[in-house]
BALOBA-1460 file (C-alpha; in Angstrom, 3 decimals):
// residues 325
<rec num="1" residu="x" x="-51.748" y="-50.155" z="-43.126"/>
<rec num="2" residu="x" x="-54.576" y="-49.535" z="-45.305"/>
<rec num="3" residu="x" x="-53.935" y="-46.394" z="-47.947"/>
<rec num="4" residu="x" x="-56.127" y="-43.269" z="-47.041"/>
<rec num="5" residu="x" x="-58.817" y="-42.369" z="-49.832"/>
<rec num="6" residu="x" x="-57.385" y="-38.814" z="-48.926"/>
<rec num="7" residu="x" x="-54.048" y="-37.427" z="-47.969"/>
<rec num="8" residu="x" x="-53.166" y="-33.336" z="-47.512"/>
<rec num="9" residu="x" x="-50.060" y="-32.802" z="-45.910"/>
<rec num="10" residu="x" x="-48.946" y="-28.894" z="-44.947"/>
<rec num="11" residu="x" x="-51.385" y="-27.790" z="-47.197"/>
<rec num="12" residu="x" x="-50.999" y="-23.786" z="-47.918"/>
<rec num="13" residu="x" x="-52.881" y="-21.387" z="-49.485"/>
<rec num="14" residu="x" x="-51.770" y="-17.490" z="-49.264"/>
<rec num="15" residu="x" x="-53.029" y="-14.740" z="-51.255"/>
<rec num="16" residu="x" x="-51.603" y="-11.628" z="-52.394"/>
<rec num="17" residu="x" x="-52.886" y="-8.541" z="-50.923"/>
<rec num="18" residu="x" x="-52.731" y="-5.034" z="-51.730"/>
<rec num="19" residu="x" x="-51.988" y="-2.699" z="-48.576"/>
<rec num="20" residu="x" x="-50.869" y="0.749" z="-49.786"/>
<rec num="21" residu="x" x="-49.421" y="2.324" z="-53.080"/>
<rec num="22" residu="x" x="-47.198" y="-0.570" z="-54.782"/>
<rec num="23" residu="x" x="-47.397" y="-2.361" z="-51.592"/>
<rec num="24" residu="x" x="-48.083" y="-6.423" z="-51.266"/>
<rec num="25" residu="x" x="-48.940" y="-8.577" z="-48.065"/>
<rec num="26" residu="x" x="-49.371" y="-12.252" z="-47.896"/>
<rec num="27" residu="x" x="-52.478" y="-13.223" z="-46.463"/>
<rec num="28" residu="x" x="-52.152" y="-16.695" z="-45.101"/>
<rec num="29" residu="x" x="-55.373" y="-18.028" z="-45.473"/>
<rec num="30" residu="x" x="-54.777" y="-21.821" z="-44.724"/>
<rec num="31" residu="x" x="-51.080" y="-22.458" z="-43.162"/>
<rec num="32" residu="x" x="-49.675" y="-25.727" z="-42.824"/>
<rec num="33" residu="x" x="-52.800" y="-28.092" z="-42.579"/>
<rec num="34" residu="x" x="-52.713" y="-31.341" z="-42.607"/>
<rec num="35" residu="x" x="-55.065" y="-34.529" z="-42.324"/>
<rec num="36" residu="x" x="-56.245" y="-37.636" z="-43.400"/>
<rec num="37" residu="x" x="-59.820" y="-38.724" z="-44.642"/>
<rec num="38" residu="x" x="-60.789" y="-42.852" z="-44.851"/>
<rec num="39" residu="x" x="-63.459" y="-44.430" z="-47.254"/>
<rec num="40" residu="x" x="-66.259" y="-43.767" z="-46.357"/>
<rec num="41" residu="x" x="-65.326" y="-41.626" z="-43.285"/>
<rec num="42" residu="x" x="-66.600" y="-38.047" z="-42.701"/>
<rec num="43" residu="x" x="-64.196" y="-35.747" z="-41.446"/>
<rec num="44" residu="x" x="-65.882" y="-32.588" z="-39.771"/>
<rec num="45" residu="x" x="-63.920" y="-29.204" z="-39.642"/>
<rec num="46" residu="x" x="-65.121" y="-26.208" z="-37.702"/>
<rec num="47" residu="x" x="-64.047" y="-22.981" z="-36.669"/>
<rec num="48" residu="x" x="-65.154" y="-19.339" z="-36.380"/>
<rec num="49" residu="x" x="-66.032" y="-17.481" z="-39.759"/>
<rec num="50" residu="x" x="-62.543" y="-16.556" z="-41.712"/>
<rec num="51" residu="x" x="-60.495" y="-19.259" z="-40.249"/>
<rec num="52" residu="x" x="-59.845" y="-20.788" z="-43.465"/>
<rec num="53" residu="x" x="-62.651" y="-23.607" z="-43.353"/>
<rec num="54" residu="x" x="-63.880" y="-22.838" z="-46.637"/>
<rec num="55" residu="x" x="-60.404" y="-22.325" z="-48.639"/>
<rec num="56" residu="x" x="-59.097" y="-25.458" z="-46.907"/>
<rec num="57" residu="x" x="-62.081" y="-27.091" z="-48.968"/>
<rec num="58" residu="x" x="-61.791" y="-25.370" z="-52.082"/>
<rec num="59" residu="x" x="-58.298" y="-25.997" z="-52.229"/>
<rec num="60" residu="x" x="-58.282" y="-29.207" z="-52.140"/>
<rec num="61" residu="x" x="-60.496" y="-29.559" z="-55.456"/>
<rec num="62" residu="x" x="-57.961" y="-26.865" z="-56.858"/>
<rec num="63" residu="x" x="-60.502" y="-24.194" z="-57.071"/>
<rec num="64" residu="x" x="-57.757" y="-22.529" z="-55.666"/>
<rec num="65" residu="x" x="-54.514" y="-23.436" z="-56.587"/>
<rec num="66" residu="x" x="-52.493" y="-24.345" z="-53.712"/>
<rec num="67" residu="x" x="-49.265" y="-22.185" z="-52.693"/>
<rec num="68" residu="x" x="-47.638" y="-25.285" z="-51.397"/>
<rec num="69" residu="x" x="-48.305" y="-28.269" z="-49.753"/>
<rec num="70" residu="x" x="-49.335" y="-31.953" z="-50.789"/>
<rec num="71" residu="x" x="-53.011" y="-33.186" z="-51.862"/>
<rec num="72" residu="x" x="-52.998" y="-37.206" z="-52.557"/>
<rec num="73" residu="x" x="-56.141" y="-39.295" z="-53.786"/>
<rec num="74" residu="x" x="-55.878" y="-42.629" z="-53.603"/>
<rec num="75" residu="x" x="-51.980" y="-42.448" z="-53.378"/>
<rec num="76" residu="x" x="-51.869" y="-40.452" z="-56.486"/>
<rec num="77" residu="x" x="-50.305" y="-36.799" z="-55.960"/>
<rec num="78" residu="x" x="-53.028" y="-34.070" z="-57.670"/>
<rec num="79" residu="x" x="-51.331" y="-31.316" z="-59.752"/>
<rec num="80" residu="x" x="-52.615" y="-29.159" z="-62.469"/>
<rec num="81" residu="x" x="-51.480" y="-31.588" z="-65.283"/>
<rec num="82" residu="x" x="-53.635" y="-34.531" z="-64.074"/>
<rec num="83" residu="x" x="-56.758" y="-33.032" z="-61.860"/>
<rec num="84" residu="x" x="-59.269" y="-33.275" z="-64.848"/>
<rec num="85" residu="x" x="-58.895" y="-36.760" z="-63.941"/>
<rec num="86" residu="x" x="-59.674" y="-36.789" z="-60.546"/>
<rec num="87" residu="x" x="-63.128" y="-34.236" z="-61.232"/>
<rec num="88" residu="x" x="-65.150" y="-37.271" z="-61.120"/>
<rec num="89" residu="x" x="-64.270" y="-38.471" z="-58.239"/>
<rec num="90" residu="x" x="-64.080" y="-35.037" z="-56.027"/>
<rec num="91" residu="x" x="-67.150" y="-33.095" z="-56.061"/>
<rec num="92" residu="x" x="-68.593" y="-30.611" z="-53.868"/>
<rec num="93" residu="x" x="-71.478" y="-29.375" z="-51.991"/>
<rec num="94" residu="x" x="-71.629" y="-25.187" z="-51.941"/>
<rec num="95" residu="x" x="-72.710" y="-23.438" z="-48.670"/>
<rec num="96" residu="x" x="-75.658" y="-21.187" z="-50.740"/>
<rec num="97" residu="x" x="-78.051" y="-23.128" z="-52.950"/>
<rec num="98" residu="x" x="-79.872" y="-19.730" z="-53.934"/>
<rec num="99" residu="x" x="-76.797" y="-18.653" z="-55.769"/>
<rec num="100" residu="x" x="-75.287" y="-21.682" z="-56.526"/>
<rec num="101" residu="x" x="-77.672" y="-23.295" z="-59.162"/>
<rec num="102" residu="x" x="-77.712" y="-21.213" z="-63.011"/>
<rec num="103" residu="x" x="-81.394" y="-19.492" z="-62.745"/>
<rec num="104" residu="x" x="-81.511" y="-19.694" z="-66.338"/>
<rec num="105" residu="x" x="-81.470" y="-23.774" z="-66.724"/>
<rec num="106" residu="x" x="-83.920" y="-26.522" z="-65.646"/>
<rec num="107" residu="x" x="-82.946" y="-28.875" z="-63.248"/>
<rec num="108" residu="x" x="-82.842" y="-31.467" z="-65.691"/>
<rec num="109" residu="x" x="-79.793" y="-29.598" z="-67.058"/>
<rec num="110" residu="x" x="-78.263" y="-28.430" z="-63.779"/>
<rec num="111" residu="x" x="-78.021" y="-31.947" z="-62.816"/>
<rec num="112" residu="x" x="-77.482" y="-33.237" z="-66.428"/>
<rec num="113" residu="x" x="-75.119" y="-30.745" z="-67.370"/>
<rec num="114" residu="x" x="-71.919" y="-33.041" z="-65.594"/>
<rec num="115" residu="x" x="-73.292" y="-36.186" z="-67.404"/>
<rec num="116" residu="x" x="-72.893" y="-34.534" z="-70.605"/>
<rec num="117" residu="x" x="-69.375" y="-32.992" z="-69.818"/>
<rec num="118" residu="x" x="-68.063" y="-36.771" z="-68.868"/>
<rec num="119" residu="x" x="-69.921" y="-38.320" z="-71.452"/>
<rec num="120" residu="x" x="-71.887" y="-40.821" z="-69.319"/>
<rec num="121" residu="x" x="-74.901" y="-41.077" z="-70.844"/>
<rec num="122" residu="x" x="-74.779" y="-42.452" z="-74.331"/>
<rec num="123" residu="x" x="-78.821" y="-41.654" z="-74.965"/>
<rec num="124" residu="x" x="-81.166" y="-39.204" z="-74.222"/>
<rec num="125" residu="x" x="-83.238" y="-41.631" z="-72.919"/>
<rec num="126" residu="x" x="-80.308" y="-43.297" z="-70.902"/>
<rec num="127" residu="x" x="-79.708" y="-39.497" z="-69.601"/>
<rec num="128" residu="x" x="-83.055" y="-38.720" z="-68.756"/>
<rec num="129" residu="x" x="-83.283" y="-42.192" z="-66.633"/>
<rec num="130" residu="x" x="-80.157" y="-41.102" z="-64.816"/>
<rec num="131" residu="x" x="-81.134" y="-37.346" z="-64.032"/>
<rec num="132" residu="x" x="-84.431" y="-39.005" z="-62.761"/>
<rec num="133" residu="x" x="-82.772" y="-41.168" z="-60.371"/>
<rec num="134" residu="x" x="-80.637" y="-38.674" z="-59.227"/>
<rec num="135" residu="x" x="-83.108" y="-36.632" z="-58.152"/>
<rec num="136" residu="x" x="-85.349" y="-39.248" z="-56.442"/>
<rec num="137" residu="x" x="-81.996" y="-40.763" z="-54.413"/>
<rec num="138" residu="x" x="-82.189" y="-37.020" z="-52.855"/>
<rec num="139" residu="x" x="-85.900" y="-37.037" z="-52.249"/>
<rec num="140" residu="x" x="-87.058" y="-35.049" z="-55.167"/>
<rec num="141" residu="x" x="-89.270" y="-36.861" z="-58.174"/>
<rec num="142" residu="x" x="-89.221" y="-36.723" z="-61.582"/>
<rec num="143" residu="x" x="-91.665" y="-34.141" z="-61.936"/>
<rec num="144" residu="x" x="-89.027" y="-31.639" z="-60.499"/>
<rec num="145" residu="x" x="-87.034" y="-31.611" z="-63.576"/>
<rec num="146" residu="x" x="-88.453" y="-29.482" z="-65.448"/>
<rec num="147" residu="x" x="-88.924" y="-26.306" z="-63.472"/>
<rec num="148" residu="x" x="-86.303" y="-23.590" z="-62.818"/>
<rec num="149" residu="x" x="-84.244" y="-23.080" z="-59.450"/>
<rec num="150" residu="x" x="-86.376" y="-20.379" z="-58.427"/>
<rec num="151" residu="x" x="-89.253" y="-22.247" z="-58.552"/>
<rec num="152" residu="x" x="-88.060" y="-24.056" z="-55.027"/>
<rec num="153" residu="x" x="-87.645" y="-23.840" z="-51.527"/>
<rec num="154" residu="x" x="-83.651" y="-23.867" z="-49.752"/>
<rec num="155" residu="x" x="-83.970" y="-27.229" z="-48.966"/>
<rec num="156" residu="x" x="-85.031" y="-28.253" z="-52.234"/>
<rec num="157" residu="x" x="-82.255" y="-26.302" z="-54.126"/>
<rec num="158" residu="x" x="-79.536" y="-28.366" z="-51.653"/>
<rec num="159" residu="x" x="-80.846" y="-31.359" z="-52.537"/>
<rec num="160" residu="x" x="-80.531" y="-30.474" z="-56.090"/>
<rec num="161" residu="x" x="-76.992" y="-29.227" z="-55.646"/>
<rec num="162" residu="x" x="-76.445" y="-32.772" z="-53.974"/>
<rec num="163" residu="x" x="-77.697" y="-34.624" z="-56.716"/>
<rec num="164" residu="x" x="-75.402" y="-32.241" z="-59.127"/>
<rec num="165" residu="x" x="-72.416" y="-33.575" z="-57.124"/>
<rec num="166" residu="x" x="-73.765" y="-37.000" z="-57.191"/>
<rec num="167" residu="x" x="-73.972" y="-36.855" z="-60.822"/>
<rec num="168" residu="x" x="-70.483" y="-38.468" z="-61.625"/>
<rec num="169" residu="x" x="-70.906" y="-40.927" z="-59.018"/>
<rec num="170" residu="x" x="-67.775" y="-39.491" z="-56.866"/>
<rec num="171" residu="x" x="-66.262" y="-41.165" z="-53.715"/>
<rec num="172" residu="x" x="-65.566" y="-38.079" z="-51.655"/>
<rec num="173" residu="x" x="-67.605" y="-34.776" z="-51.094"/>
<rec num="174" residu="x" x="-66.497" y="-31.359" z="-49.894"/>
<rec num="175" residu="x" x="-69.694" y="-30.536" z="-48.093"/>
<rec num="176" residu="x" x="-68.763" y="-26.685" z="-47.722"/>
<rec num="177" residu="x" x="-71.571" y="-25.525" z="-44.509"/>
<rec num="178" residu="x" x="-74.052" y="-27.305" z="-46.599"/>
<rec num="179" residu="x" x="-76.993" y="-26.344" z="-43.873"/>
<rec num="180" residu="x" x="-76.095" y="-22.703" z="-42.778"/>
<rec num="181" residu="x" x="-77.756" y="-21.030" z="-45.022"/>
<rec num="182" residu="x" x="-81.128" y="-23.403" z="-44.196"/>
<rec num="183" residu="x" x="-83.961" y="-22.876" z="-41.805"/>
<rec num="184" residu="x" x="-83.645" y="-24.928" z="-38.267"/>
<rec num="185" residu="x" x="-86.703" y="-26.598" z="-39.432"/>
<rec num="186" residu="x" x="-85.267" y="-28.275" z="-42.940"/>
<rec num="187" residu="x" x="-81.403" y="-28.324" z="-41.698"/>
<rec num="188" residu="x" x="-81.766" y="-31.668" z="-40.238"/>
<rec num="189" residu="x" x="-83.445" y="-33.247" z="-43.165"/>
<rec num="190" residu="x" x="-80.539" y="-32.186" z="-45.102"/>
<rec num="191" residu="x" x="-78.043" y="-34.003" z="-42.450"/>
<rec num="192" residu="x" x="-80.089" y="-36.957" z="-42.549"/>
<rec num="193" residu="x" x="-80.346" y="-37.030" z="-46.568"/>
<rec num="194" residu="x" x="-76.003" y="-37.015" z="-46.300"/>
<rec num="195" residu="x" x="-75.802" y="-39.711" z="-43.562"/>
<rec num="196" residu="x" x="-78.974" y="-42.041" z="-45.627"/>
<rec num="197" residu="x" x="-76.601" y="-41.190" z="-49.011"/>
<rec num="198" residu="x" x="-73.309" y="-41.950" z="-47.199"/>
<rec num="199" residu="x" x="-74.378" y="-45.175" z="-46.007"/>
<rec num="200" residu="x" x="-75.895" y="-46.092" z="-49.079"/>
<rec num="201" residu="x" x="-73.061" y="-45.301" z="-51.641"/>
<rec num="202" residu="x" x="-70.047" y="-45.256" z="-49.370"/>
<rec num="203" residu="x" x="-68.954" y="-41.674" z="-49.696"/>
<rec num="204" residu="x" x="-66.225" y="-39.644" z="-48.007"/>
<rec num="205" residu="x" x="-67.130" y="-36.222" z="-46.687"/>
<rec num="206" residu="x" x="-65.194" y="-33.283" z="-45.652"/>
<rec num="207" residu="x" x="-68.296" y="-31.947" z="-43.807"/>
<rec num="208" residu="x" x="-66.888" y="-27.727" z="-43.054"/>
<rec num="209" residu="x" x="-69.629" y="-26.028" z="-40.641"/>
<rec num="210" residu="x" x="-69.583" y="-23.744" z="-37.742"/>
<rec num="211" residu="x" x="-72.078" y="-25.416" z="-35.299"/>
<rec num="212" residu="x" x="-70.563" y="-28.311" z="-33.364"/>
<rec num="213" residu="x" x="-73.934" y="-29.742" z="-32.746"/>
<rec num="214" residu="x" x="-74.076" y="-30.380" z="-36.670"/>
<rec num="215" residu="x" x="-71.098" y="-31.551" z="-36.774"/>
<rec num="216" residu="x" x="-70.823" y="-34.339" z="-34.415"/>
<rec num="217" residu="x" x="-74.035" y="-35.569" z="-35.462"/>
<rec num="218" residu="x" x="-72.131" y="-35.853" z="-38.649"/>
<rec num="219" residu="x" x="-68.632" y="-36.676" z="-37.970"/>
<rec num="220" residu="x" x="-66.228" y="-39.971" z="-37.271"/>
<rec num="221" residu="x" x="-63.324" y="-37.130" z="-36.066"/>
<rec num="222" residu="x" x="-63.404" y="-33.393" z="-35.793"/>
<rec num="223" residu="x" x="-60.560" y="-30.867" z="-36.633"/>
<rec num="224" residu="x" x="-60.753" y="-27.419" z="-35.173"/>
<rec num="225" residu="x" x="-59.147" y="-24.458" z="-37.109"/>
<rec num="226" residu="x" x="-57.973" y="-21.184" z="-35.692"/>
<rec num="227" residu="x" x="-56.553" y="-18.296" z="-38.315"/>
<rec num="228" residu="x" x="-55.572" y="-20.913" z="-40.686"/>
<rec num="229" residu="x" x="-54.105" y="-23.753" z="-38.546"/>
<rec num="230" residu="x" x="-55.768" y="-27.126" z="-37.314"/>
<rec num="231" residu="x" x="-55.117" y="-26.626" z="-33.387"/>
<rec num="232" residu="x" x="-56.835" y="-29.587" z="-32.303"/>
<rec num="233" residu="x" x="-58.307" y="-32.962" z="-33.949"/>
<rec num="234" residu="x" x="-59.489" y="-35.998" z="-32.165"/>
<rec num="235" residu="x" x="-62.646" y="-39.036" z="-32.580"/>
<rec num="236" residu="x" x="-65.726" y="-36.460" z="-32.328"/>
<rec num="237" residu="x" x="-67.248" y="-37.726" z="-28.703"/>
<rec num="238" residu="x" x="-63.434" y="-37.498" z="-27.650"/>
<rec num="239" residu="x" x="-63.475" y="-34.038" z="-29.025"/>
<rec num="240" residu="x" x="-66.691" y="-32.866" z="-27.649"/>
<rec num="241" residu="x" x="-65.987" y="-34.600" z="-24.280"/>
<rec num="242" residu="x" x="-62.239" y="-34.258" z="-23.608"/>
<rec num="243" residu="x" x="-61.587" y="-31.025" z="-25.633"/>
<rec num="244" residu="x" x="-58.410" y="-29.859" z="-24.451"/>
<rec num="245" residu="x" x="-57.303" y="-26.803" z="-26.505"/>
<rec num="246" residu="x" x="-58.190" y="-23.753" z="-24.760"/>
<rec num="247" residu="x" x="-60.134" y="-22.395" z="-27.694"/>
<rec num="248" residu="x" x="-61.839" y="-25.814" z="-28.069"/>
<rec num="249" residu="x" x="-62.559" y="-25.739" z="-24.630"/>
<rec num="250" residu="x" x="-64.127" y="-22.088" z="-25.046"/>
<rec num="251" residu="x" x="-66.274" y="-23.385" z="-28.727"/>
<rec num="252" residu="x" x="-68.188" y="-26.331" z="-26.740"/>
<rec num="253" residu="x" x="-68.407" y="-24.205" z="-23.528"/>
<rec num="254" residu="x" x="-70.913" y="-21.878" z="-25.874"/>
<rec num="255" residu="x" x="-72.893" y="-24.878" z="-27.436"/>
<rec num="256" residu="x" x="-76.372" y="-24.038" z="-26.128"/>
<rec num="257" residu="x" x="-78.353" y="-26.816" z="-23.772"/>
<rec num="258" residu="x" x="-81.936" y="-27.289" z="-23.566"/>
<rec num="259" residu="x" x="-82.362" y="-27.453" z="-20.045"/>
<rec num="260" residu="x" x="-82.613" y="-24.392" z="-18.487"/>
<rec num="261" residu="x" x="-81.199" y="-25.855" z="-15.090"/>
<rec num="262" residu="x" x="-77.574" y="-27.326" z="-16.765"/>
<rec num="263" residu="x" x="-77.854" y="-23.647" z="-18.944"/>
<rec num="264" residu="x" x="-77.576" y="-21.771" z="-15.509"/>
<rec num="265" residu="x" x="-75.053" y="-24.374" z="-13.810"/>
<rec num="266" residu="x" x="-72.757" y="-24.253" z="-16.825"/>
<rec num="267" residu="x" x="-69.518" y="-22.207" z="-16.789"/>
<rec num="268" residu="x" x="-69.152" y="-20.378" z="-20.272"/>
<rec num="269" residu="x" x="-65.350" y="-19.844" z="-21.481"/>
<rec num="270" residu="x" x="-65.374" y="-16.194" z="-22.979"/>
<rec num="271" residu="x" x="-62.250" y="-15.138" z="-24.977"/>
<rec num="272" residu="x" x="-61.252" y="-11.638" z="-24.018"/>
<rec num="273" residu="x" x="-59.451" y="-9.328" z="-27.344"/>
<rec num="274" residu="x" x="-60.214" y="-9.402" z="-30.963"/>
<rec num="275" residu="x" x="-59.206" y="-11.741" z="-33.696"/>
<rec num="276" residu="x" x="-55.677" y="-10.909" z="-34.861"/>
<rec num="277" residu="x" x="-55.582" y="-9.793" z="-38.564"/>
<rec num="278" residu="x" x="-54.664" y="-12.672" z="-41.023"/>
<rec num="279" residu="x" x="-52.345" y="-9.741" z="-42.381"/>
<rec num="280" residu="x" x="-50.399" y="-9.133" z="-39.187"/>
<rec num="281" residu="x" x="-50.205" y="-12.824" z="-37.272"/>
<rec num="282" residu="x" x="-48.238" y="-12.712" z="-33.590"/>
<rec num="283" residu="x" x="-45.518" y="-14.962" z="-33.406"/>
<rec num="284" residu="x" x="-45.704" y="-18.358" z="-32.072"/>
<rec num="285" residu="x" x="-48.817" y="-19.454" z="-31.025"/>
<rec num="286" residu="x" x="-51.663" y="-17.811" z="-33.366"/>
<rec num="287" residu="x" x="-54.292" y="-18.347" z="-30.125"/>
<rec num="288" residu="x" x="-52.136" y="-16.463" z="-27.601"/>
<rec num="289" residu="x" x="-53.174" y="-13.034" z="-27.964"/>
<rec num="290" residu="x" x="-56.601" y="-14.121" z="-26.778"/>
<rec num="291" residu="x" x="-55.479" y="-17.332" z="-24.653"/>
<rec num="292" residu="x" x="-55.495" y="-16.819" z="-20.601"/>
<rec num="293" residu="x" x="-52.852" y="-19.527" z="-20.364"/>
<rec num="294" residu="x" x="-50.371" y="-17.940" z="-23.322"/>
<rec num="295" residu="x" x="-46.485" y="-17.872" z="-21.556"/>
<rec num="296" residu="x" x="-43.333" y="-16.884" z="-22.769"/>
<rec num="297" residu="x" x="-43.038" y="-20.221" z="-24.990"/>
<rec num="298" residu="x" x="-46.200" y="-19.233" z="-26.561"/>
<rec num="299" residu="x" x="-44.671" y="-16.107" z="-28.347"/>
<rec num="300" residu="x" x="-41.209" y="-17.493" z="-29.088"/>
<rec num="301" residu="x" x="-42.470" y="-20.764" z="-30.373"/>
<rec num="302" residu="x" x="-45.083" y="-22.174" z="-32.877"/>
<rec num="303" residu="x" x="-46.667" y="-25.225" z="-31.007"/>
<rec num="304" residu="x" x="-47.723" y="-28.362" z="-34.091"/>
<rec num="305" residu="x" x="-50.507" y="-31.036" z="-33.845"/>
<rec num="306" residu="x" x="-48.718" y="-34.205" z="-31.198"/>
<rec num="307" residu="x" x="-50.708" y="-36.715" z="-29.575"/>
<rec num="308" residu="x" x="-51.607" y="-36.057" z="-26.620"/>
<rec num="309" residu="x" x="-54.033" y="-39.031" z="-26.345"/>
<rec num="310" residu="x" x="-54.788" y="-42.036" z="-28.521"/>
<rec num="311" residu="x" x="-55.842" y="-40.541" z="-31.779"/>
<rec num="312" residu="x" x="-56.526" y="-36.993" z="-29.995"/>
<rec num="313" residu="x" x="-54.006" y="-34.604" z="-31.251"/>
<rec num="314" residu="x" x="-53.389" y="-31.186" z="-29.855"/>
<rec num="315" residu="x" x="-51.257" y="-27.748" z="-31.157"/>
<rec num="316" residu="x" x="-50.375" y="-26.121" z="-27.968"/>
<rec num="317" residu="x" x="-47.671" y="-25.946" z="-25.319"/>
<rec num="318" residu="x" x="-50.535" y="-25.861" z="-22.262"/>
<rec num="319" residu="x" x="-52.889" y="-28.404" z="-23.034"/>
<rec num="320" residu="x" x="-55.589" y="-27.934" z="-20.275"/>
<rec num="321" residu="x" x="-57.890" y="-30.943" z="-18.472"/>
<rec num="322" residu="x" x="-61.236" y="-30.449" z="-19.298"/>
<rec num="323" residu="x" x="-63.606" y="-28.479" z="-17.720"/>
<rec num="324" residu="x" x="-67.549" y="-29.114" z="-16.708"/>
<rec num="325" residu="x" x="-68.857" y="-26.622" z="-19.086"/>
């Protein structure tokens, strides 16, 4: 069997939290995730906000360092002691592009400024040439390079935090809700821009968003997170249309249709209780408090990811058939 470009296996990130006067909590931000991305592939992961979408990503990169767990690239097991070397070929796309680009430098040295840390350009002519074509593989022109961040529109600051990832010439991309902060309007010539750059240079993504319509558009195979836990991953039309995870289920039953006769004729799944605290998780199953199927098991036992179908795995002890949403 072929070797994954990316491995993470019971990947772990908690933090420290303060809760009263010399008092400590552990708040378990990602807990025991684990997955697989191919060459070339583009993993989508969605969730509600503060399931751990984000610190999943940023984890992997070692933004954060990881409280446990295993993160392999290429085979090769990242630590602290060797990710330098793996920077060049793991970059990452943030969520804001008004505060993620310096307001104080050009573009020419936001997008230079990796070439120039790696050493990749042996002229200043060679660099200019290769800022130049950075930009213009993302739909920007050379003209663009020497005005400030400020001086653009969202869509234009993504595509110049795109070609800042694209710098190094990576093989995977943490694409961290690369469109939510974008209007409607400009959102889908961002998507396309990833697909056209995907197909062109054979990139990896670990695409992280919120809105399922995004991400199937996107995605070979979606993963669903719930309080820090994958609870369902399977091919994204298999996802979409054979979720069976009850929260899944209740995600796709609020995707919104265009046709105002399915709208009306659709049943909408709506959760009933609030999000437990990441602080204070019920036992077992982390979906129970809120699930309409939860039993006994549920509390007394912590269900993990098992096929349930041919590449569609599921975490939970009463898989449901789908419903006509």
């Amino acid at each position: 069997m072929a070797e994954h470009l990316l491995e993470v296996r019971d990947l772990k990130q908690h933090f420290p939290v303060k809760t009263g006067l010399m008092k400590t909590r552990m708040l378990k931000a990602v807990d025991g995730v684990s997955f697989t991305i191919d060459s070339g592939e583009t993993l989508g992961l969605v969730g509600e906000s503060g399931c751990g979408k984000t610190t999943v990503g940023r984890s992997l990169l070692r933004l954060y360092k990881p409280t446990g767990g295993s993160i392999k690239f290429k085979g090769q097991e990242i630590d602290d002691t060797n990710i330098q070397g793996f920077r060049k070929q793991m970059q990452v796309v943030f969520q804001d592009p008004y505060s993620s680009l310096n307001p104080r430098m050009t573009v020419n040295d936001i997008v230079g400024e990796a070439l120039d840390i790696h050493k990749l350009c042996g002229t200043e002519k060679e660099r200019d040439e290769k800022v130049v074509h950075l930009l213009e593989l993302v739909g920007l022109n050379s003209d663009h390079k020497r005005r400030y961040a400020h001086e653009f529109s969202g869509g234009q600051r993504q595509r110049i935090g795109i070609a800042r990832a694209l710098a190094v010439d990576p093989e995977f991309i943490v694409c961290d809700e690369p469109v939510s902060a974008l209007d409607v309007s400009i959102q889908a010539q961002i998507i396309n821009t990833f697909k056209e750059l995907q197909e062109r240079l054979g990139l990896a993504y670990l695409f992280i968003a919120h809105d399922l319509h995004v991400v199937h558009h996107m995605s070979r195979r979606i993963a669903v997170m719930y309080l820090g836990k994958i609870v369902e991953m399977a091919p994204a039309d298999e996802i979409i249309g054979y979720p069976m995870h009850p929260y899944t289920q209740s995600l796709i039953s609020a995707i919104p249709v265009a046709d105002p006769k399915k709208a009306r004729s659709r049943h909408r799944i709506v959760l009933e209780g609030e999000v437990p605290s990441p602080l204070n998780m019920p036992s077992g199953c982390s979906f129970r408090t809120r699930c309409r199927y939860a039993t006994q098991q549920c509390a007394d036992e912590t269900p993990q990811l098992r096929e349930l179908r041919p590449g569609h795995e599921v975490a939970c002890w009463n898989p449901q058939e789908p419903k006509s949403f």
